[in-house]
Structure formats: C-alpha cells, structure tokens
N, CA, C and O of each residue as an XYZ file, in Angstrom:
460
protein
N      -7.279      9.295    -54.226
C      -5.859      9.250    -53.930
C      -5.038      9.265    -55.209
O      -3.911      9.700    -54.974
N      -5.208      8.961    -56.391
C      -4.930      8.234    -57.399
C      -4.996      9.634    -58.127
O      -3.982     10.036    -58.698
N      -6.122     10.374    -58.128
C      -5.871     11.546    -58.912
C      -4.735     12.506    -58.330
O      -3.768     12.771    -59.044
N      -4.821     12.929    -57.288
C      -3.924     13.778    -56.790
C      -2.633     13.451    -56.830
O      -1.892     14.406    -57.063
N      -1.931     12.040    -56.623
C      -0.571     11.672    -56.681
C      -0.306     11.968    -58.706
O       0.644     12.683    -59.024
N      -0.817     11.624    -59.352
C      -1.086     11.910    -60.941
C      -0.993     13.668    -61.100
O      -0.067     14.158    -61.747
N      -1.956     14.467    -60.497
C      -1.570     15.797    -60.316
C      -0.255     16.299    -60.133
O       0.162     17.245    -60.801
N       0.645     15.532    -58.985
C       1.831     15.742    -58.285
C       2.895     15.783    -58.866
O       3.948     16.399    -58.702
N       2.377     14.780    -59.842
C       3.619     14.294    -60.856
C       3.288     14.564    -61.858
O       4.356     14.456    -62.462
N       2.560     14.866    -62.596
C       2.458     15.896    -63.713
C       3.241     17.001    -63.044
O       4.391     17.249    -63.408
N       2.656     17.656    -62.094
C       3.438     19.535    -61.825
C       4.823     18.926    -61.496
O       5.518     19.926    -61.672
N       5.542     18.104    -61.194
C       6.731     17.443    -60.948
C       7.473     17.546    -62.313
O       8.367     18.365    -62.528
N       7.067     16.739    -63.110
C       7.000     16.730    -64.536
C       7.538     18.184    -64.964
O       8.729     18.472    -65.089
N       6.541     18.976    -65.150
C       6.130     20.316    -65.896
C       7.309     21.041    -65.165
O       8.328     21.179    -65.841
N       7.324     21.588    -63.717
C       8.959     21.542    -63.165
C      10.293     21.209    -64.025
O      11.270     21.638    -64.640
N       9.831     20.523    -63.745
C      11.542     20.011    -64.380
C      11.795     20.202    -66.330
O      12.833     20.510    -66.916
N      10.711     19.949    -66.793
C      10.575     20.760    -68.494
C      10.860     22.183    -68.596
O      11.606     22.617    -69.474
N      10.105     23.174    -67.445
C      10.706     24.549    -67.691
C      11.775     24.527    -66.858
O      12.546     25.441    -67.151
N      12.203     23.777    -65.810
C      13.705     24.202    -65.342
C      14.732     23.717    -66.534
O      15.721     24.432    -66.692
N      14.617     22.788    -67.224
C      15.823     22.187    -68.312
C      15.512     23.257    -69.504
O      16.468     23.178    -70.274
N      14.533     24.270    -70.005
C      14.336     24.611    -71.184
C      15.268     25.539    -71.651
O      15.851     26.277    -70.858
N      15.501     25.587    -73.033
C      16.621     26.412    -73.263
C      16.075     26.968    -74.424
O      15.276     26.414    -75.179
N      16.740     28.552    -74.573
C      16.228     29.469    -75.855
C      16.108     28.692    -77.724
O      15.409     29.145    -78.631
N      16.961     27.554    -77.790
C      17.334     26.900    -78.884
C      16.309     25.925    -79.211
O      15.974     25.790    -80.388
N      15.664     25.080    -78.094
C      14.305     24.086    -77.710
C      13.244     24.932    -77.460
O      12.301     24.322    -76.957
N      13.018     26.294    -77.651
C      12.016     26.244    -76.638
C      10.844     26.037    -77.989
O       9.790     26.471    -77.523
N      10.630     25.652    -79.177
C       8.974     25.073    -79.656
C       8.942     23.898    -79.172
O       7.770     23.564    -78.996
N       9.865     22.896    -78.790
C       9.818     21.747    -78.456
C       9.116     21.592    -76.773
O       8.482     20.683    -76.238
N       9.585     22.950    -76.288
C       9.213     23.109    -74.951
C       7.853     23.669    -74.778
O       7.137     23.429    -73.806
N       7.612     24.250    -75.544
C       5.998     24.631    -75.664
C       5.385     23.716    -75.634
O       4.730     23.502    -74.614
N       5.325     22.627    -76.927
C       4.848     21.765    -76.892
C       4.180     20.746    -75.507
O       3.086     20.547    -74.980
N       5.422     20.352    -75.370
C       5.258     19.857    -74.092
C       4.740     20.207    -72.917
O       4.224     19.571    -71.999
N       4.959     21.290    -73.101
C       3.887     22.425    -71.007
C       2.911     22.084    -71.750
O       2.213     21.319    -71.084
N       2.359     22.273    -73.046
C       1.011     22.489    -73.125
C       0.352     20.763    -73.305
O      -0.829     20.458    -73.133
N       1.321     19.937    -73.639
C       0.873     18.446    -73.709
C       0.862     18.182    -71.961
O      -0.115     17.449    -71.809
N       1.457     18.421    -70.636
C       1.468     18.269    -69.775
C       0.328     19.210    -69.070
O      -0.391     18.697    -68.213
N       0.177     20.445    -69.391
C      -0.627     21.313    -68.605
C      -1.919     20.612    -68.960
O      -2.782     20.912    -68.135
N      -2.451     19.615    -70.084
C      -3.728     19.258    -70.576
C      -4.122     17.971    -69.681
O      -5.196     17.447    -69.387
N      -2.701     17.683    -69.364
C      -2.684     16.162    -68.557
C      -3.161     16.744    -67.337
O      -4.273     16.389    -66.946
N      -2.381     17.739    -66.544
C      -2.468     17.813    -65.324
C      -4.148     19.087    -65.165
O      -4.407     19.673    -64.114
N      -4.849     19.195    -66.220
C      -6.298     19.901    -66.035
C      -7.243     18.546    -66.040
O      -8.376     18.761    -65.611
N      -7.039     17.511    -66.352
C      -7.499     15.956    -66.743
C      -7.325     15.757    -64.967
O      -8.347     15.895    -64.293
N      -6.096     15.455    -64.316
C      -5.635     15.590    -63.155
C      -6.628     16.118    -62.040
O      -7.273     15.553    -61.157
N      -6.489     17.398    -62.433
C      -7.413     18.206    -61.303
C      -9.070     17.983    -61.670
O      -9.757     18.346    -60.715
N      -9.692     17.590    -62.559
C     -10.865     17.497    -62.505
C     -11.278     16.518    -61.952
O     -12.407     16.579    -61.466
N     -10.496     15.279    -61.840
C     -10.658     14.380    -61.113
C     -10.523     13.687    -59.255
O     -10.819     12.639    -58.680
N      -9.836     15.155    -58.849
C      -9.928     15.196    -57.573
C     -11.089     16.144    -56.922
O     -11.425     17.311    -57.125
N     -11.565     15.081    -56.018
C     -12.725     15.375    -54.912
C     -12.794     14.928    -53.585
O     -12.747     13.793    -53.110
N     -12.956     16.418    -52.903
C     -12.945     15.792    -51.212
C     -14.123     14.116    -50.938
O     -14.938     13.680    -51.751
N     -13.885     13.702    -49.953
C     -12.629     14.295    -48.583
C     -11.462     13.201    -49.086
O     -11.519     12.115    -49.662
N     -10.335     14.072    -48.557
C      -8.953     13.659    -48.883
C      -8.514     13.101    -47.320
O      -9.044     13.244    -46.219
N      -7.284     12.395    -47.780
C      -6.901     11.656    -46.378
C      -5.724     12.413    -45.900
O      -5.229     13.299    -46.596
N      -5.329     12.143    -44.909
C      -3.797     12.614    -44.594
C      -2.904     12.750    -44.920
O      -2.211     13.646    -44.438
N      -2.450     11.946    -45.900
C      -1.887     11.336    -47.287
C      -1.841     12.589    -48.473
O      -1.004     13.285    -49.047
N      -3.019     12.427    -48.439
C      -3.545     13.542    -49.921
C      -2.985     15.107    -49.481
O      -2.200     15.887    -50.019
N      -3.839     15.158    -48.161
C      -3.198     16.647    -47.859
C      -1.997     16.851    -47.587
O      -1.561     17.981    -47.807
N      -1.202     15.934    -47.090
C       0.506     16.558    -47.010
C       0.408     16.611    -49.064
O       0.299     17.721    -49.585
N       0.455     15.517    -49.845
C       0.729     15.686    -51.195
C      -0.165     16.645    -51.207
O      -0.016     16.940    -50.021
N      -1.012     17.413    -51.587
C      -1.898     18.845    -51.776
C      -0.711     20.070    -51.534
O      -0.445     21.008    -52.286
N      -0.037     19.681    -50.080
C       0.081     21.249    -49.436
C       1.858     20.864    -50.516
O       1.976     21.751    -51.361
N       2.598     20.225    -50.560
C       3.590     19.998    -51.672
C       3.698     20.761    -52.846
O       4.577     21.474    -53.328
N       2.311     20.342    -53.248
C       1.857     20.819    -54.648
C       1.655     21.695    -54.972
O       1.921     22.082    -56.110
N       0.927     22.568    -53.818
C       0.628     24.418    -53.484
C       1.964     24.688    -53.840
O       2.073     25.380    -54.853
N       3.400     24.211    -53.092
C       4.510     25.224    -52.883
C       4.992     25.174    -54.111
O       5.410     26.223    -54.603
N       5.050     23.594    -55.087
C       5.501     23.553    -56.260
C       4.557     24.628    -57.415
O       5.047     25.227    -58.373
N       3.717     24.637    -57.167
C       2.600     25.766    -58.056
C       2.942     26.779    -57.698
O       2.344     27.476    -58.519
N       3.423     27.405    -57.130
C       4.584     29.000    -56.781
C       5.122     28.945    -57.363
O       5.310     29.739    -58.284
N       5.777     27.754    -57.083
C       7.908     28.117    -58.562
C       7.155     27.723    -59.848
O       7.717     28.095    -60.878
N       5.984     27.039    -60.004
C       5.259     26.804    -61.473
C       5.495     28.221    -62.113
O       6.344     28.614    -62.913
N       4.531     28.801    -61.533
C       3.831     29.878    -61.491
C       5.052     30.992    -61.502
O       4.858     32.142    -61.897
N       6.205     30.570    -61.070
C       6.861     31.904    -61.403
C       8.084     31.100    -62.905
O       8.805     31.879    -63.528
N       8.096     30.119    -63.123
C       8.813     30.056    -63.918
C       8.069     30.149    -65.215
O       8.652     30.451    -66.256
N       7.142     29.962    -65.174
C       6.054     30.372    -66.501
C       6.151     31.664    -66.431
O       6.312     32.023    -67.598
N       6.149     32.688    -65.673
C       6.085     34.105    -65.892
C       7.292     34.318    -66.546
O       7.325     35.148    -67.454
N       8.198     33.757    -66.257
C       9.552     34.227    -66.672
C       9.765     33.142    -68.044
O      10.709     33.481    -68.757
N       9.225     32.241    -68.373
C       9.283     32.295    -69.602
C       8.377     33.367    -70.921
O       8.639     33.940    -71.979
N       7.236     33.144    -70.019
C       6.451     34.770    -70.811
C       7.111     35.894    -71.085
O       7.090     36.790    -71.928
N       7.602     35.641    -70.293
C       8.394     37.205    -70.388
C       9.184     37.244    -71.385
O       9.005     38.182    -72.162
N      10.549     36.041    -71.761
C      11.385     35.455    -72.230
C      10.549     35.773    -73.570
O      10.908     36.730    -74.257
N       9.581     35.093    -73.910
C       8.848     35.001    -75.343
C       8.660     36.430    -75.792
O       8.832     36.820    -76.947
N       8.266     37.223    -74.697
C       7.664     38.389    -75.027
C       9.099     39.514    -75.513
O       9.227     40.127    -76.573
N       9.811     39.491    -74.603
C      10.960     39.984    -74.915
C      11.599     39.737    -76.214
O      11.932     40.745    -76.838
N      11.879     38.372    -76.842
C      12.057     38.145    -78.417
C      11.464     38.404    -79.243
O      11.997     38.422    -80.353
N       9.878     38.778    -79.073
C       9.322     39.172    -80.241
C       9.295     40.300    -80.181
O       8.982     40.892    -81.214
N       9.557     40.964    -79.156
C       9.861     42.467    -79.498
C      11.123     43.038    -79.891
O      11.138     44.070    -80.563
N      12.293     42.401    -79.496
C      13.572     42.764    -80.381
C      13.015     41.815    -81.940
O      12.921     42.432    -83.001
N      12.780     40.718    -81.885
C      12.428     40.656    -83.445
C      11.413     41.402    -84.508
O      11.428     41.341    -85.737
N      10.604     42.062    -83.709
C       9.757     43.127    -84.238
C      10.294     44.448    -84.580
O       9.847     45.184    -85.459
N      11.610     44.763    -83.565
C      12.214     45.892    -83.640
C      13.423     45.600    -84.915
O      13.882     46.609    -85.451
N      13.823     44.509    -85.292
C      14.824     44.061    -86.043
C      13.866     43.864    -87.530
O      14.619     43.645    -88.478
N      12.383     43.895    -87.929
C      12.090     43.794    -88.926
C      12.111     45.051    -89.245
O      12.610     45.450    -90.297
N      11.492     45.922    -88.242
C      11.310     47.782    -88.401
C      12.727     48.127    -88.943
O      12.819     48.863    -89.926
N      13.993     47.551    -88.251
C      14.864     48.312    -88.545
C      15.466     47.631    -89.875
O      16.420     48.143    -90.461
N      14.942     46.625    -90.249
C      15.676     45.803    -91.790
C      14.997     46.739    -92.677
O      15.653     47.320    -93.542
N      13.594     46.966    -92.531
C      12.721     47.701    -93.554
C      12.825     49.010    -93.535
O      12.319     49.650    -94.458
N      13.477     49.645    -92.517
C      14.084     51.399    -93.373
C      15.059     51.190    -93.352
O      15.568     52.280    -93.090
N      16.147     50.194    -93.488
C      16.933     49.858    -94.140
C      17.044     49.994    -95.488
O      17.762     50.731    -96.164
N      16.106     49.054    -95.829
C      15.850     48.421    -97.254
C      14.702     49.882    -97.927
O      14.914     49.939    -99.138
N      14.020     50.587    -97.659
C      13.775     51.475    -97.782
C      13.128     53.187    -96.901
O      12.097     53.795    -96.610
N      14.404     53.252    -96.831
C      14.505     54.581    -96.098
C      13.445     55.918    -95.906
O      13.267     56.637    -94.923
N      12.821     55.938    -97.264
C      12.095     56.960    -97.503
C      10.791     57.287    -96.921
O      10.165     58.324    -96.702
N      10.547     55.642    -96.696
C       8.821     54.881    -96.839
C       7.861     55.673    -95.581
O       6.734     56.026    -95.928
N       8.060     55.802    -94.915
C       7.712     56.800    -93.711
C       7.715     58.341    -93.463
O       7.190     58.868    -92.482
N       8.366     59.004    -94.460
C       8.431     60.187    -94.845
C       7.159     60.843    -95.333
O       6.612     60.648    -96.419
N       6.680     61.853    -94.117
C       5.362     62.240    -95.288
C       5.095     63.664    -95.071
O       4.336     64.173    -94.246
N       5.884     64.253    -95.992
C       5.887     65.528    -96.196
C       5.316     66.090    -97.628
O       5.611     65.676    -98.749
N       4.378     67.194    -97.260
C       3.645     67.468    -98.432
C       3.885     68.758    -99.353
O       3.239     69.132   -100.331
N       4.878     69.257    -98.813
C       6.041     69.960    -99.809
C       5.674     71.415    -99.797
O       5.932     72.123   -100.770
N       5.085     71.878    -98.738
C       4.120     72.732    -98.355
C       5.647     73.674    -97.644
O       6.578     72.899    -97.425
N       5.944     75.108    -97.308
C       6.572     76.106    -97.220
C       5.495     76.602    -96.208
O       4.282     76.526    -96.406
N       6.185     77.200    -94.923
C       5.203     78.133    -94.128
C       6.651     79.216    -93.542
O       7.801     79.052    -93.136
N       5.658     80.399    -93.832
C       6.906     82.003    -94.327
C       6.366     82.414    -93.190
O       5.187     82.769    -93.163
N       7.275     82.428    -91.910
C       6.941     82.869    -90.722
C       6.992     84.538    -90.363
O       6.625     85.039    -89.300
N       7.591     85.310    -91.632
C       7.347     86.644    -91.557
C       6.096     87.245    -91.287
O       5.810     88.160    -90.515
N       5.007     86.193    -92.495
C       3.563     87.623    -92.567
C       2.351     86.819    -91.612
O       1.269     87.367    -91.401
C-alpha cells in the first residue's frame, strides 16, 4: 500500500514541476524530474500484487496522470530540442559572419563550354 501511495505522489510531484517550469529555470528543472523520476523508479520497484481496492482506484489515477506525464515531457523535449537547434543555427550564422569565406571551395578551375 505504502509503495504505491509514494508512487502517486512522486508522479503528483513531477506534475506539478513540469506544469510550473519555465524557459529561464529550466537546469533547475531538469534537475529535479531527474531527482524525482529516480524517486518514483525506487517507487515502482517496490510495488507487488495483489493490491487492494484502495491501491487500484490509486493505480487507475496514476495511469491517467502518466498520460499528461507523458505528454508534458514530450513537450518539454521538444522545447529543448527546438533551442538547440536555433542555437546551433545562431553559432553557424555568427561563424560566416565572423568569417565569410570559410566554406567556399572552389578550385579555380574554368570549364569552356564551346569545345
């Protein structure tokens, strides 16, 4: 009983860390899913049938909260993934900035389409 209510509230927990997270926190927010996601794998190893009546209403709870888990982690992935690719695109574009030429590779070669 004891593990699963601990499960509940960890993903309760973890909920409410990616619903409050913001682009300015988010290493602070990493941190934390991953200090909570370690709690709540501690959590689940420790639950084993048979469960009571009790357990399974908290179980079937926990399923629906592991959906919005599960989609708000995607959408922070995404979030991450999306910044490092405009910041990847913002180093490309500082560095032919800073030198223009560097990618140029022409070998000075003439082709005389007459003969």
């Amino acid at each position: 009983m004891e593990a699963v209510k601990k499960f509940h509230e960890v993903t309760e927990q973890l909920l409410a860390v990616l619903e409050q997270s913001s682009k300015e926190k988010r290493d602070e927010t990493i941190g934390l899913v991953n200090e909570l996601l370690s709690q709540r794998d501690k959590a689940l190893a420790n639950i084993s049938p048979p469960f009571s009546a009790e357990e399974t209403v908290i179980g079937r709870n926990t399923v629906a909260l592991n959906k919005r888990l599960t989609r708000l982690m995607e959408a922070e992935k995404t979030a991450i993934q999306k910044d490092l690719k405009q910041l990847s695109m913002k180093k490309e574009s500082s560095d032919k900035y800073v030198n223009p030429y560097q990618d140029v590779m022409g070998d000075g070669m003439f082709y005389d389409k007459k003969n």
